[in-house]
TIDOKE-228761 format. One record per residue: residue number from 1; residue in three letters; x negated, y, z negated of N, C-alpha, C, O in turn. Coordinates in pm, whole numbers, plus 50000, padded with zeros to 5 digits. Layout:
REM residues N
<NUM; "ALA"; <X; Y; Z>; <X; Y; Z>; <X; Y; Z>; <X; Y; Z>>
...
REM end
This chain:
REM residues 205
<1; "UNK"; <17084; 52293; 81879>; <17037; 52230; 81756>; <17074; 52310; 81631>; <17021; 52291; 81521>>
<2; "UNK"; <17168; 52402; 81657>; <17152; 52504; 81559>; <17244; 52448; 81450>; <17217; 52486; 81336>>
<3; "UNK"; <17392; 52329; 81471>; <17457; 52342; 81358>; <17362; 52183; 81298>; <17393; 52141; 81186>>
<4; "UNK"; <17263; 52114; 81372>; <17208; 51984; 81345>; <17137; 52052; 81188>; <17155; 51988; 81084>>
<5; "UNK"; <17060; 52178; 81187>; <17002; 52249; 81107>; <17099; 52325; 80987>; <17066; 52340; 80869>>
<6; "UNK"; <17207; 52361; 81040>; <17295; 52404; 80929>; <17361; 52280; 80863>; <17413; 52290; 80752>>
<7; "UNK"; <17359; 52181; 80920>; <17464; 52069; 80830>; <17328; 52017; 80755>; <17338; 51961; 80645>>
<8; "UNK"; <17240; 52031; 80799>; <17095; 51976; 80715>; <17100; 52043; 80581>; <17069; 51989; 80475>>
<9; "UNK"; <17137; 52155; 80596>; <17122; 52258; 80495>; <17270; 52232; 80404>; <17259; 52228; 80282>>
<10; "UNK"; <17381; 52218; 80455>; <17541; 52201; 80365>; <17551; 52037; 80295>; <17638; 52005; 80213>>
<11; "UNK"; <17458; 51958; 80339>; <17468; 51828; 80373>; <17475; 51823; 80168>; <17559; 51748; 80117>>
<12; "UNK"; <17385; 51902; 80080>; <17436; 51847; 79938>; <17566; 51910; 79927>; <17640; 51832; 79867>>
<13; "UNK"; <17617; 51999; 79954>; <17757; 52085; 79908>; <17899; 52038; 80035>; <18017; 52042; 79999>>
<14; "UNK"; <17878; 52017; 80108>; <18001; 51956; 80237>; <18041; 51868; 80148>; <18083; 51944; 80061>>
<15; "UNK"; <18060; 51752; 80106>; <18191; 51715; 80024>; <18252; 51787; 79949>; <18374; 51783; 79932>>
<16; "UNK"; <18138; 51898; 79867>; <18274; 51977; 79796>; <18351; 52074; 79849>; <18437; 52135; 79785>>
<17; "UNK"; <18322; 52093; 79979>; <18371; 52217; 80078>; <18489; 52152; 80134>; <18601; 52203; 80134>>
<18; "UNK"; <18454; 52018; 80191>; <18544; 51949; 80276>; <18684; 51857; 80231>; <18790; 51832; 80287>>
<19; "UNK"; <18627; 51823; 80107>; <18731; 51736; 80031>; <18848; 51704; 79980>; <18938; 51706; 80063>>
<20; "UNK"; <18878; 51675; 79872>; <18984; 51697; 79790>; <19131; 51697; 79915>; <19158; 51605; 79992>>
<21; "UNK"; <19206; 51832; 79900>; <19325; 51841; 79978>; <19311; 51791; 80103>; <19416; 51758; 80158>>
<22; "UNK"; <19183; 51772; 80180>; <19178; 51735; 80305>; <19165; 51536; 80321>; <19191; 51472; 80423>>
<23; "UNK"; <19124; 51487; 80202>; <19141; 51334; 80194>; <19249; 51296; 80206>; <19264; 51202; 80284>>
<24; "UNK"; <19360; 51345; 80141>; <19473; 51313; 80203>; <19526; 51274; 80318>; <19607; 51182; 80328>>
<25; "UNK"; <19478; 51353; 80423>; <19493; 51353; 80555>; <19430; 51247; 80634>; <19483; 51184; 80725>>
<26; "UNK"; <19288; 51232; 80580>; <19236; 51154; 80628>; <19273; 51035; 80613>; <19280; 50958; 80708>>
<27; "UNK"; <19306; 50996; 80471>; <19364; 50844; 80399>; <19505; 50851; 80565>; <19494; 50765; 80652>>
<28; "UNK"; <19602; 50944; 80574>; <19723; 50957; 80682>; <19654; 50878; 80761>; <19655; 50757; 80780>>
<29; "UNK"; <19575; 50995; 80817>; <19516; 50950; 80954>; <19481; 50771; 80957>; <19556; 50678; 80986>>
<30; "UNK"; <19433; 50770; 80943>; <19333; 50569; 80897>; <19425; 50513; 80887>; <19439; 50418; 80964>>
<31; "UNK"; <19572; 50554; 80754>; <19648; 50461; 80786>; <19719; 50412; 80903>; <19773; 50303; 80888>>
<32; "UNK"; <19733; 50479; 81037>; <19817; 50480; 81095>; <19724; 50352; 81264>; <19752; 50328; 81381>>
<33; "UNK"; <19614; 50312; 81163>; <19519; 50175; 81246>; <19548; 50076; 81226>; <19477; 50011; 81149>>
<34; "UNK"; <19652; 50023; 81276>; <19742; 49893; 81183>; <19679; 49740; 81286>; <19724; 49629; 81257>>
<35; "UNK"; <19596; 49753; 81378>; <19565; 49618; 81421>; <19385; 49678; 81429>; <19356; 49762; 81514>>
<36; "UNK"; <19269; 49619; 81325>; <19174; 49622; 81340>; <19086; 49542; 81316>; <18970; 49582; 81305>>
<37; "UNK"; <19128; 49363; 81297>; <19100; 49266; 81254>; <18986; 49229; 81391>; <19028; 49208; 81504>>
<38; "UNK"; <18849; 49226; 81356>; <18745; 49212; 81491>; <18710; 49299; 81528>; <18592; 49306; 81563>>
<39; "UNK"; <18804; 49419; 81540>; <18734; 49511; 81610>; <18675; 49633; 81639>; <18681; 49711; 81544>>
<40; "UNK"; <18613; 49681; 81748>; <18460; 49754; 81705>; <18486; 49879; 81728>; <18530; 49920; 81835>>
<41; "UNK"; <18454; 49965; 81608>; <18518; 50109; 81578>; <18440; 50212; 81565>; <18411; 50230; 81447>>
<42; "UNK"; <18388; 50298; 81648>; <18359; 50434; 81621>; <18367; 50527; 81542>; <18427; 50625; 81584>>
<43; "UNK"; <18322; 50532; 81428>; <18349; 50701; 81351>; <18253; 50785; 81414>; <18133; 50775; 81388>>
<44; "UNK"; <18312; 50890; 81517>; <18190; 50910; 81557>; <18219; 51070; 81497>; <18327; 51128; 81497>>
<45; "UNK"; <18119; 51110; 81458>; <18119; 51218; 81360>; <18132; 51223; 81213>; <18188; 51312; 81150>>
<46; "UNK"; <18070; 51108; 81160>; <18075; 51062; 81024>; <18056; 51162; 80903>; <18101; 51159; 80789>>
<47; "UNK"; <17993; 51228; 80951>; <17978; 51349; 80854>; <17899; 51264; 80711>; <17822; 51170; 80727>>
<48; "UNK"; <17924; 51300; 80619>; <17906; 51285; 80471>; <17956; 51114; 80448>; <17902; 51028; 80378>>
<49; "UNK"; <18054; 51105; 80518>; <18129; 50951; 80533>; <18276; 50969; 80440>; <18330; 50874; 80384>>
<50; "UNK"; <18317; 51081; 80439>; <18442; 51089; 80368>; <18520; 50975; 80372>; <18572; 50923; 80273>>
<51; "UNK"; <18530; 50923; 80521>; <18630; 50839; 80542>; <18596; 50685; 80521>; <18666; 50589; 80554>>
<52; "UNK"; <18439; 50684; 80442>; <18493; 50531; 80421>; <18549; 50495; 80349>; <18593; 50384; 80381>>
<53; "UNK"; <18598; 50546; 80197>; <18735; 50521; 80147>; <18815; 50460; 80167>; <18859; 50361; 80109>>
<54; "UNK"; <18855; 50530; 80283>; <18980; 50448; 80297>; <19026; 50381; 80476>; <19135; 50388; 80531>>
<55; "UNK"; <18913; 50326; 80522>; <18874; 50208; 80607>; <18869; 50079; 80590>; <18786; 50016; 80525>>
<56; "UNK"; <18988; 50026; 80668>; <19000; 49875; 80669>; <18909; 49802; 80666>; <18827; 49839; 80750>>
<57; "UNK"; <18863; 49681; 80593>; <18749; 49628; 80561>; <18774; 49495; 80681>; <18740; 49385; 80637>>
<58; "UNK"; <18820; 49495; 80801>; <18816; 49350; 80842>; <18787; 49425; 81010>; <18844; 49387; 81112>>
<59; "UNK"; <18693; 49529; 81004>; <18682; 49607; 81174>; <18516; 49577; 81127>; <18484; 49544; 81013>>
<60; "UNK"; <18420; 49597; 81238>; <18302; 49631; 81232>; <18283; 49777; 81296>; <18305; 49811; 81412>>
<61; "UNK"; <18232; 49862; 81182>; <18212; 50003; 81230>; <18068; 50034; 81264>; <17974; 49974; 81213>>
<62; "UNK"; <18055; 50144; 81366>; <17939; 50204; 81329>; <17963; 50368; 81311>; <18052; 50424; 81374>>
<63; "UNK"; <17898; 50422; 81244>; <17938; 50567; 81205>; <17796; 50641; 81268>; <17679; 50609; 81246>>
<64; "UNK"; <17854; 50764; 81361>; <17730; 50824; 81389>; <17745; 51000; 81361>; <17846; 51063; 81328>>
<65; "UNK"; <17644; 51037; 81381>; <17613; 51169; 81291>; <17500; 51253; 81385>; <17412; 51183; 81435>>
<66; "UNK"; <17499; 51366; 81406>; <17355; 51444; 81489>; <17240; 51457; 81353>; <17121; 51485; 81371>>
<67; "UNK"; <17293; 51435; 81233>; <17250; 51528; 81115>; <17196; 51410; 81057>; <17290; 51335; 81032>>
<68; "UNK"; <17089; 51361; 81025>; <16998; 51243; 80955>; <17029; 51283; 80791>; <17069; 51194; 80716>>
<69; "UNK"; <17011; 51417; 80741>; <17057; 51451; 80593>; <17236; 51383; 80569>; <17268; 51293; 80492>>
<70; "UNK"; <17299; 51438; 80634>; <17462; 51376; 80641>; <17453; 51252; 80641>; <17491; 51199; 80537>>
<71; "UNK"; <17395; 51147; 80768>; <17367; 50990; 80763>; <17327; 50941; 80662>; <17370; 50829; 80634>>
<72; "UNK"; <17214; 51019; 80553>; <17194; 50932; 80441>; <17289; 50947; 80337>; <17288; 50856; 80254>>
<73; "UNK"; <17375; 51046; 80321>; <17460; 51006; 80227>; <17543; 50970; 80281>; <17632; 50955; 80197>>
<74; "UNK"; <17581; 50941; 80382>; <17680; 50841; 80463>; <17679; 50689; 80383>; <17762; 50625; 80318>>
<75; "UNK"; <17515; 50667; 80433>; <17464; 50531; 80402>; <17472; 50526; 80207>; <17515; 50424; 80151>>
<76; "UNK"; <17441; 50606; 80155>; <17457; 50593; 80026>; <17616; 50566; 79989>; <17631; 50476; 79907>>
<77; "UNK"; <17722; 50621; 80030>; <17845; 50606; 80015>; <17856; 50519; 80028>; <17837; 50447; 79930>>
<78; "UNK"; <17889; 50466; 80138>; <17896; 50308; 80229>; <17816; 50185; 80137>; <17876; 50078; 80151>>
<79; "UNK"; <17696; 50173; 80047>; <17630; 50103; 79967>; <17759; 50122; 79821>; <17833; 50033; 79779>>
<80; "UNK"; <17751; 50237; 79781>; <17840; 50220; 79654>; <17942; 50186; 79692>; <17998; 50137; 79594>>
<81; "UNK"; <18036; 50178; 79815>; <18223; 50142; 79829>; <18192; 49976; 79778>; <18100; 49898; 79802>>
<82; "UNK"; <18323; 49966; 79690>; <18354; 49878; 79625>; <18474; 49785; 79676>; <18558; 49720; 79614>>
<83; "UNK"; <18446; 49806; 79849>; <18585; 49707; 79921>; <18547; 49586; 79939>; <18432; 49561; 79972>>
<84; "UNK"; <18672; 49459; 79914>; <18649; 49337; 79898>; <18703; 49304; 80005>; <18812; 49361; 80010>>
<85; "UNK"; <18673; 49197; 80162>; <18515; 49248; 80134>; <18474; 49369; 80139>; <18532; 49477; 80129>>
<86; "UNK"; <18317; 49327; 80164>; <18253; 49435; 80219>; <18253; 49519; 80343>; <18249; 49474; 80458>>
<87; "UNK"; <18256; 49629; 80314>; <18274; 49714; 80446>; <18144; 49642; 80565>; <18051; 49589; 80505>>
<88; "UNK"; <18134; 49639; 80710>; <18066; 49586; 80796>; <18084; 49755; 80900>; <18167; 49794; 80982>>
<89; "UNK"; <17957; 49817; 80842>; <17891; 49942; 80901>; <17758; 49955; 80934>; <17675; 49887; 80873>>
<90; "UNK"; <17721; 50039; 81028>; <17608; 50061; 81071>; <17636; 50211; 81083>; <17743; 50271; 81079>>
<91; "UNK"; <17486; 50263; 81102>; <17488; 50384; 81115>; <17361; 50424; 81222>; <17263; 50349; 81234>>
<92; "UNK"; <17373; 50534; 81288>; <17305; 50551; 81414>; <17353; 50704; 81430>; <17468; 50748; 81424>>
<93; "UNK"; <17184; 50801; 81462>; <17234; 50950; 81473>; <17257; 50954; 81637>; <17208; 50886; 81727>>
<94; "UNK"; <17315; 51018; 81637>; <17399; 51063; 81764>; <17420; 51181; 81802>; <17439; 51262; 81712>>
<95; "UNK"; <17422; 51218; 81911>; <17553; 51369; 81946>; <17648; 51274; 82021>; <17630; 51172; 82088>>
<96; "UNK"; <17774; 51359; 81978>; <17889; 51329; 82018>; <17908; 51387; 82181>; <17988; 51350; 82267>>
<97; "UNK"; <17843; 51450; 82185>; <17850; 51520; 82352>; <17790; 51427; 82436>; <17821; 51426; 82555>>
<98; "UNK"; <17673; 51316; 82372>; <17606; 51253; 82482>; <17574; 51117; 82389>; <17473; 51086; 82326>>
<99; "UNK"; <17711; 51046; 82409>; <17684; 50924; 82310>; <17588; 50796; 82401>; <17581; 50775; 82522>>
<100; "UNK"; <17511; 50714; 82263>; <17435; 50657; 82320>; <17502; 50512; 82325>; <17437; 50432; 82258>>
<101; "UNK"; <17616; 50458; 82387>; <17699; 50375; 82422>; <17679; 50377; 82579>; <17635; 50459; 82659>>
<102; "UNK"; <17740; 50223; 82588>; <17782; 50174; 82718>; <17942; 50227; 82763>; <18006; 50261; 82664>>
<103; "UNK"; <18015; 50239; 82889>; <18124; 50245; 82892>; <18205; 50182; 82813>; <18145; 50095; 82749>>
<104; "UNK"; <18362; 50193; 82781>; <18425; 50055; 82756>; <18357; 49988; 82632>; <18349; 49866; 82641>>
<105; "UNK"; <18300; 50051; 82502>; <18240; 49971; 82412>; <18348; 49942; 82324>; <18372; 49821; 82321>>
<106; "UNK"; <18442; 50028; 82232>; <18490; 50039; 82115>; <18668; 50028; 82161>; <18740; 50072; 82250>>
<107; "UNK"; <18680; 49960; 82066>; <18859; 49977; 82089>; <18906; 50105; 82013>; <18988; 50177; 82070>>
<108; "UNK"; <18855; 50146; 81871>; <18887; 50260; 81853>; <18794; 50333; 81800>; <18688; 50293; 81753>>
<109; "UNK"; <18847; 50485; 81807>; <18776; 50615; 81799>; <18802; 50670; 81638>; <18919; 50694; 81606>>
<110; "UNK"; <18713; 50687; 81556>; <18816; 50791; 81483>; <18694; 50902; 81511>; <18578; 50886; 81546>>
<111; "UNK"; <18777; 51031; 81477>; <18705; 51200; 81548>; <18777; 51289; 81426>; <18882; 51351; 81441>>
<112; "UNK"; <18720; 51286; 81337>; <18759; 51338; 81199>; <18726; 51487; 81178>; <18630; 51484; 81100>>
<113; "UNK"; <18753; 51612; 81204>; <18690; 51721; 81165>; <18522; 51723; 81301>; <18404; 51752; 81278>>
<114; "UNK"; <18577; 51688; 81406>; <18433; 51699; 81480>; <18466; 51802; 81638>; <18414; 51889; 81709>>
<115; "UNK"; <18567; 51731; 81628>; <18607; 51788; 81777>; <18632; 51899; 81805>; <18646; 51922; 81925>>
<116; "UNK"; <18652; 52036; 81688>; <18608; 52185; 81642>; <18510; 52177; 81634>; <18496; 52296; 81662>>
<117; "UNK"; <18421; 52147; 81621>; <18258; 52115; 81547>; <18142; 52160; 81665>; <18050; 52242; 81665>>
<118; "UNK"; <18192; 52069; 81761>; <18055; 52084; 81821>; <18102; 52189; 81906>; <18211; 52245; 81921>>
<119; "UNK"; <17971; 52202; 81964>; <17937; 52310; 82107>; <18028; 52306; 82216>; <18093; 52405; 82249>>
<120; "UNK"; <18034; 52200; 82270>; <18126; 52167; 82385>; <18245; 52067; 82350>; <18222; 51948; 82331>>
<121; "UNK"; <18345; 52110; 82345>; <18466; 52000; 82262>; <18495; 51900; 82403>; <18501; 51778; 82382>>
<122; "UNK"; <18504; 51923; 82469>; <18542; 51934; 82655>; <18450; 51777; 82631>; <18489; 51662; 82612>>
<123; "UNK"; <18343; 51825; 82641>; <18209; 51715; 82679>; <18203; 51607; 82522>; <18131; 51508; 82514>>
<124; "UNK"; <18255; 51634; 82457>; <18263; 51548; 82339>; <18396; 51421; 82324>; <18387; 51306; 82281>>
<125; "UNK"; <18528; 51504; 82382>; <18614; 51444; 82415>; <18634; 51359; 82536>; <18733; 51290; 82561>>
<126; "UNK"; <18567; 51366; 82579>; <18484; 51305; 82761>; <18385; 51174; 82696>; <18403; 51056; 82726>>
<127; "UNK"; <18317; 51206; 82636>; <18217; 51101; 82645>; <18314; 51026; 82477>; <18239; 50953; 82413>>
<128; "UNK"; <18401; 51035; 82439>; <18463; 50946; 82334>; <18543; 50866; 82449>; <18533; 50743; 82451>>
<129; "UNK"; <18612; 50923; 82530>; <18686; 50842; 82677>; <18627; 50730; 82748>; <18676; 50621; 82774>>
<130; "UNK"; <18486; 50788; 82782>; <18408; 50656; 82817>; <18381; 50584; 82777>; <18366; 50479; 82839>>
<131; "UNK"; <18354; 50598; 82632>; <18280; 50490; 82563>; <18441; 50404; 82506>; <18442; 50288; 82465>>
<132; "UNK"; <18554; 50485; 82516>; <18636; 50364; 82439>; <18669; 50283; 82544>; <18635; 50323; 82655>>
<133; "UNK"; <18747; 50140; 82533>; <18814; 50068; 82622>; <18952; 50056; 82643>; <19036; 50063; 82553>>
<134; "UNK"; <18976; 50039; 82764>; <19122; 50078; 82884>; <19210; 50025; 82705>; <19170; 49943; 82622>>
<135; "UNK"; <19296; 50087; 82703>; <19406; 50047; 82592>; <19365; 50116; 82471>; <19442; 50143; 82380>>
<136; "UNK"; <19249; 50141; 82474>; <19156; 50202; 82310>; <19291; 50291; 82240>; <19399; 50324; 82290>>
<137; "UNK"; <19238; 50312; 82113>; <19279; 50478; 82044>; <19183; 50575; 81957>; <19093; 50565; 81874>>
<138; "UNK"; <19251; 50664; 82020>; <19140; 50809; 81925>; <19219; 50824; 81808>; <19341; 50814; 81823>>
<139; "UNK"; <19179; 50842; 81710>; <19241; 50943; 81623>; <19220; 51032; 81569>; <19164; 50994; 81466>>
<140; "UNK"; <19231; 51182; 81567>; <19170; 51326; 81528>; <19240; 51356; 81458>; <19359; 51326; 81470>>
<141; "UNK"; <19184; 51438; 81344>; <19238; 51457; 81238>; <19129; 51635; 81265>; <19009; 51651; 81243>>
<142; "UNK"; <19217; 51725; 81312>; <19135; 51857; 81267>; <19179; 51993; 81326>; <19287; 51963; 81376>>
<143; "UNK"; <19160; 52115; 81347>; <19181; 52239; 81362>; <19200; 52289; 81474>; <19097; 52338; 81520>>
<144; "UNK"; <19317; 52300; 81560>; <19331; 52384; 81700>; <19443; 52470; 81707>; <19558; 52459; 81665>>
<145; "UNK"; <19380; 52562; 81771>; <19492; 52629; 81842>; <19616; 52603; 81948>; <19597; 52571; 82065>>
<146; "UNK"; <19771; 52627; 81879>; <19795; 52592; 82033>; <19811; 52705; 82107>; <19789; 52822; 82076>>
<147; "UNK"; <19873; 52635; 82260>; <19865; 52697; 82371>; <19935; 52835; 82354>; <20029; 52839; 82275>>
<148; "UNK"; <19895; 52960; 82425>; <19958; 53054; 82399>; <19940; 53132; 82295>; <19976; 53249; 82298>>
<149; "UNK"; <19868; 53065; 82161>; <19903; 53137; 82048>; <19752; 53224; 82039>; <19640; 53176; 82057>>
<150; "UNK"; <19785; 53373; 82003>; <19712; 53469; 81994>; <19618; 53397; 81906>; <19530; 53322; 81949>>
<151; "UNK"; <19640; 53424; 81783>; <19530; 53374; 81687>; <19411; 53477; 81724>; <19318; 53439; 81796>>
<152; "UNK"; <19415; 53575; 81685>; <19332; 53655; 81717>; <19239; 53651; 81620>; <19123; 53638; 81657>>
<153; "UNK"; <19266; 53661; 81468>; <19132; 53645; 81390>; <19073; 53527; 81405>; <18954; 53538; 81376>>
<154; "UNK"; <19110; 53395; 81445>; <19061; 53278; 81419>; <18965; 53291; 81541>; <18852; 53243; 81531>>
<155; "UNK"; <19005; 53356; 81662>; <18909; 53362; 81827>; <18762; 53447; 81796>; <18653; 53438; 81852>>
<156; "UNK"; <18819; 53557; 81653>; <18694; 53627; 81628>; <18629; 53519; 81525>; <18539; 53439; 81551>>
<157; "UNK"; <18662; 53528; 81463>; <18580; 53488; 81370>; <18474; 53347; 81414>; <18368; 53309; 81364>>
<158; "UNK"; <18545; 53301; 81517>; <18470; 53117; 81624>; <18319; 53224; 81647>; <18208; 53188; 81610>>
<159; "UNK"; <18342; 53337; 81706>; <18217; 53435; 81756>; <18124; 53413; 81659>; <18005; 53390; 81678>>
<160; "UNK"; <18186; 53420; 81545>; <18065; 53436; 81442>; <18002; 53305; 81364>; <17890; 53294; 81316>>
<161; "UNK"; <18106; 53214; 81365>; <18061; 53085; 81266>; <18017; 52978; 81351>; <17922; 52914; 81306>>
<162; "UNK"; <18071; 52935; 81482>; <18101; 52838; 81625>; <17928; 52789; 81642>; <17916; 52696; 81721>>
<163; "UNK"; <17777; 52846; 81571>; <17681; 52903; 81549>; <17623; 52763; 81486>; <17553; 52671; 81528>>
<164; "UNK"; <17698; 52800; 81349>; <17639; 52730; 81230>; <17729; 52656; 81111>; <17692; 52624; 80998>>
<165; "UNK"; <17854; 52640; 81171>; <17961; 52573; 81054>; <18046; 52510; 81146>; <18048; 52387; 81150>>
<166; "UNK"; <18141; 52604; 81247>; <18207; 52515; 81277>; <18316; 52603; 81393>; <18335; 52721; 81364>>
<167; "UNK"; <18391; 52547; 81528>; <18410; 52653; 81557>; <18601; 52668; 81550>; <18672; 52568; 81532>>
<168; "UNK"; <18645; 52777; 81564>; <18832; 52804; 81543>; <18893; 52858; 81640>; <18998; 52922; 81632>>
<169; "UNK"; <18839; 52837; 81722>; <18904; 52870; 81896>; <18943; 52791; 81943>; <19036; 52835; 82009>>
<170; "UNK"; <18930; 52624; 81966>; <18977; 52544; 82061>; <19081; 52499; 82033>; <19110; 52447; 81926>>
<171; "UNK"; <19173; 52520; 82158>; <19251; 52493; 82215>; <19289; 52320; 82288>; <19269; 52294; 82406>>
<172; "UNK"; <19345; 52221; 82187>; <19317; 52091; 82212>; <19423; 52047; 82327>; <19386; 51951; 82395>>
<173; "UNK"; <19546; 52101; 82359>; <19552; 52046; 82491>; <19484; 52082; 82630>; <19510; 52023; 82735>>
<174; "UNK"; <19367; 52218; 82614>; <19285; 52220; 82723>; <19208; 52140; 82738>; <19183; 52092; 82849>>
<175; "UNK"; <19149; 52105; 82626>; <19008; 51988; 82609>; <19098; 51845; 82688>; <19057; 51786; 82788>>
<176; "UNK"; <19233; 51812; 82610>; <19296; 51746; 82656>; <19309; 51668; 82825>; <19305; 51553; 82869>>
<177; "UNK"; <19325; 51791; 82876>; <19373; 51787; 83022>; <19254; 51771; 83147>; <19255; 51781; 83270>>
<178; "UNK"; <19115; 51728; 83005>; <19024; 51728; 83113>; <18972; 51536; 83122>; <18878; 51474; 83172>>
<179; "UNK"; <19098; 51501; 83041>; <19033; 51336; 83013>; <19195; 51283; 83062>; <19284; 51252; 82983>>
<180; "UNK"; <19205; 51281; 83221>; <19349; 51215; 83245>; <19426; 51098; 83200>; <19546; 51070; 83203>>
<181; "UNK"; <19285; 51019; 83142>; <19313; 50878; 83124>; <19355; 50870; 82975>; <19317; 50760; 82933>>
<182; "UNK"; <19422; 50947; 82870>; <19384; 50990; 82765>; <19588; 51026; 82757>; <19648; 51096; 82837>>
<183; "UNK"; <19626; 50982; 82685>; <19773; 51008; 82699>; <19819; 51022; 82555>; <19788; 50929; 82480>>
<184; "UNK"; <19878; 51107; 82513>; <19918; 51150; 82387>; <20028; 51084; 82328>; <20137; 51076; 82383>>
<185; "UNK"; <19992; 51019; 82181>; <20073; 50903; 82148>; <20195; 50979; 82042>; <20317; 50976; 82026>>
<186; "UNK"; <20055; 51056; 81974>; <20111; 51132; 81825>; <20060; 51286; 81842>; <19965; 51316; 81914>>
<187; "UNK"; <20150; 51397; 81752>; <20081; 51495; 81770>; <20180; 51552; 81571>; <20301; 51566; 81553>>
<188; "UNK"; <20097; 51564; 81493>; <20140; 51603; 81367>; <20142; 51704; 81298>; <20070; 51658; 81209>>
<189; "UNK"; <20169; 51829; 81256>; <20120; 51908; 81158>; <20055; 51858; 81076>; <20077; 51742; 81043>>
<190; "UNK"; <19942; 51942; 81014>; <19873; 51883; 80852>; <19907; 52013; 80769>; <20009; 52071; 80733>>
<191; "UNK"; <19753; 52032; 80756>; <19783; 52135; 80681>; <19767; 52324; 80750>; <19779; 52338; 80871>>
<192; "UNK"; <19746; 52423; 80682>; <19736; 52561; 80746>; <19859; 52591; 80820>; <19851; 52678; 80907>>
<193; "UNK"; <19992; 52524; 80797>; <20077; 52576; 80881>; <20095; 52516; 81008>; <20168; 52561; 81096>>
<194; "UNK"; <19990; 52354; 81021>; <20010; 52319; 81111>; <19883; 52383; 81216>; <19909; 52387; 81336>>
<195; "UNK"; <19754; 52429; 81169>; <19634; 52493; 81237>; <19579; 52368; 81229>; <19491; 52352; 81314>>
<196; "UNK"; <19598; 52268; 81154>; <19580; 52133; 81090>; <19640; 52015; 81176>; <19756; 51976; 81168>>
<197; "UNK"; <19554; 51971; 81250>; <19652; 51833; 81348>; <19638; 51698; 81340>; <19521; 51663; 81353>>
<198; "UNK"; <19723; 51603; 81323>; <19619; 51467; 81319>; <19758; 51412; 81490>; <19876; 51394; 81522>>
<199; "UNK"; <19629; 51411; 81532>; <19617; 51340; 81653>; <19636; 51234; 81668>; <19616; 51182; 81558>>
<200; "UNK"; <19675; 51132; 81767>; <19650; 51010; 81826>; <19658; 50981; 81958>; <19759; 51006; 82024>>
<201; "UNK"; <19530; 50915; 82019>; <19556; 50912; 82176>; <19544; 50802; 82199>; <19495; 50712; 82130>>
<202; "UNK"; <19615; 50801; 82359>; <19555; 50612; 82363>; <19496; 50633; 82511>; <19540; 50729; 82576>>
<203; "UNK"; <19410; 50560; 82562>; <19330; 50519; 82691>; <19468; 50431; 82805>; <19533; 50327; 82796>>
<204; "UNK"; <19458; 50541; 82900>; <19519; 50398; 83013>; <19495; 50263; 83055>; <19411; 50245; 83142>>
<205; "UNK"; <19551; 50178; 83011>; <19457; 50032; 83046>; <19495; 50034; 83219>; <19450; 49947; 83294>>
REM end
């Protein structure tokens, strides 16, 4: 429960921490959802709601969050967006490690800055698998190491922050290799040199 309490606490200042150069990426990421007319979409890790911006207005979303302070300015965002139409969101707190979905619910995932985030990336990336359906897509937009690479300050420093902000150790084709059904569509540099990834996976139908 420990970062549910620290994002409680960042929840007025996280847009200005998170923002700006990193919207960019995100606007990337979203664009690259080119059939979402009907259908039912996961933000799961909504955070602050950066990304409703720039979300297709013809999907029904629900956005979930561990952090009830984050969800309400989620929900406050989501009230002021000015998309014609109207955005069709719900919101519901969650952990991403133990989502409260049926198998097979959502055609797509988006996993924005979360999948560093939590405690267990392994068990977060697992239960986004189940809950999407055979054909689904993920799309991650966020911070790993790859294989092999020392990264030695980033392994220390996970020791110290992994706590209460966020963690810089994982390694996303390990998390990867534990969801077989999960096949890698896209793999991108962003930003940091490329410490920065936007992802795309798709589900085996």
């Amino acid at each position: 429960m420990a970062l549910k309490h620290s994002y409680t606490l960042l929840a007025p200042v996280y847009d200005a921490l998170v923002s700006g150069p990193l919207d960019f990426y995100r606007e990337k990421s979203l664009s690259r959802i080119t059939d979402t007319n009907n259908k039912n979409i996961l933000i799961n890790g909504i955070g602050s709601g950066l990304d409703i911006p720039f979300l297709p207005t013809d999907a029904c979303y629900i956005g979930t969050d561990i952090t009830p302070a984050m969800l309400r300015r989620a929900k406050k965002r989501a009230a002021e967006d000015k998309s014609e139409p109207s955005l069709d969101i719900s919101f519901q707190v969650a952990d991403s490690q133990a989502l409260p979905f049926q198998d097979n619910s959502f055609d797509i995932i988006i996993m924005h800055l979360i999948l560093a985030v939590v405690p267990d990336p392994v068990l977060a990336l697992q239960e986004a698998d189940r809950v999407l359906k055979p054909g689904g897509k993920i799309y991650l937009f966020d911070k790993f190491i790859r294989p092999g690479q020392l990264a030695i300050v980033r392994r220390l420093l996970s020791i110290f922050v992994r706590h209460f902000a966020t963690r810089t150790d994982v390694v996303f084709e390990n998390v990867l290799k534990t969801c077989p059904e999960l096949h890698l569509v896209q793999d991108e540099p962003a930003l940091a040199k490329g410490w920065f990834r936007l992802i795309e996976l798709e589900k085996q139908k």
